[in-house]
N, C-alpha and C positions, 0 to 999 in steps of 0.2 A: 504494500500500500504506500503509495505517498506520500506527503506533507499533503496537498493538497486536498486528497481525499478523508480527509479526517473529518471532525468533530473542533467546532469553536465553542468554547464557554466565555460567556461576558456577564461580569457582573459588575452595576451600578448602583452606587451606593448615595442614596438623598437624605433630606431630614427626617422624612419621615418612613418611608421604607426602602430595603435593601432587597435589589431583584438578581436573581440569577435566572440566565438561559444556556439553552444548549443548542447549535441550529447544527444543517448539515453543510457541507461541503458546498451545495445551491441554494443557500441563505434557507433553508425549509426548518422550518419550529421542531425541534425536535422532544424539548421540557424546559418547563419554566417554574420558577417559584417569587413570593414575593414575600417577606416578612419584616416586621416592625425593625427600623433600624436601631441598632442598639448601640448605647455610649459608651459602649466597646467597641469600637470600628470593628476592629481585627477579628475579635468573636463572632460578630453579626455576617461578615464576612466568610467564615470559614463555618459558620450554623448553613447559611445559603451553598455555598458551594457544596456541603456533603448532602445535601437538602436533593439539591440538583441531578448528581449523580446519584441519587438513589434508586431513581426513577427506573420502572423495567426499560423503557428505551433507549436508554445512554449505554452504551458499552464505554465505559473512562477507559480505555487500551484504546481506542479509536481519539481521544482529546487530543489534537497539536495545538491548539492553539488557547490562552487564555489571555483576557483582555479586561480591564477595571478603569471602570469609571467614578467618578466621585465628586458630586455638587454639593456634598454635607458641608465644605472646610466655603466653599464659593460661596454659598448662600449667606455664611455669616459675617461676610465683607458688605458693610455698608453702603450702599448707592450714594454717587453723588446728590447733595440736594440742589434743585434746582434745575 
């Protein structure tokens, strides 16, 4: 098998929930999960991603690729006023 032909995991982490997905190789939804973000980043993070891989349809021997986002630390920066 390829790199290519594998399995992407992405997970994004907001203020108020932390999403994990699994897609295929042709962007197709493979498993998703969504749970309360927790003020453990790193826990709420790694509760999602085993979350994910639970799933009957992920084979994790098929994962190359893993990807994180995270608007939690962005949201808390103040807007200009005005």
């Amino acid at each position: 098998m390829s790199p290519t032909d594998g399995l992407r995991l992405g997970i994004g982490v907001g203020g108020t929930n932390t999403d994990a997905v699994v897609v295929d190789s042709a962007g197709a939804l493979v498993a998703k999960v969504k749970i309360p973000t927790d003020t453990d980043m790193s826990a709420g993070i790694g509760e999602a991603i085993a979350r994910v891989l639970q799933d009957p349809a992920v084979d994790r021997r098929r994962v190359r690729f893993v990807m994180l986002g995270a608007t939690q630390a962005t949201s808390k920066i103040p807007a200009p006023a005005g």
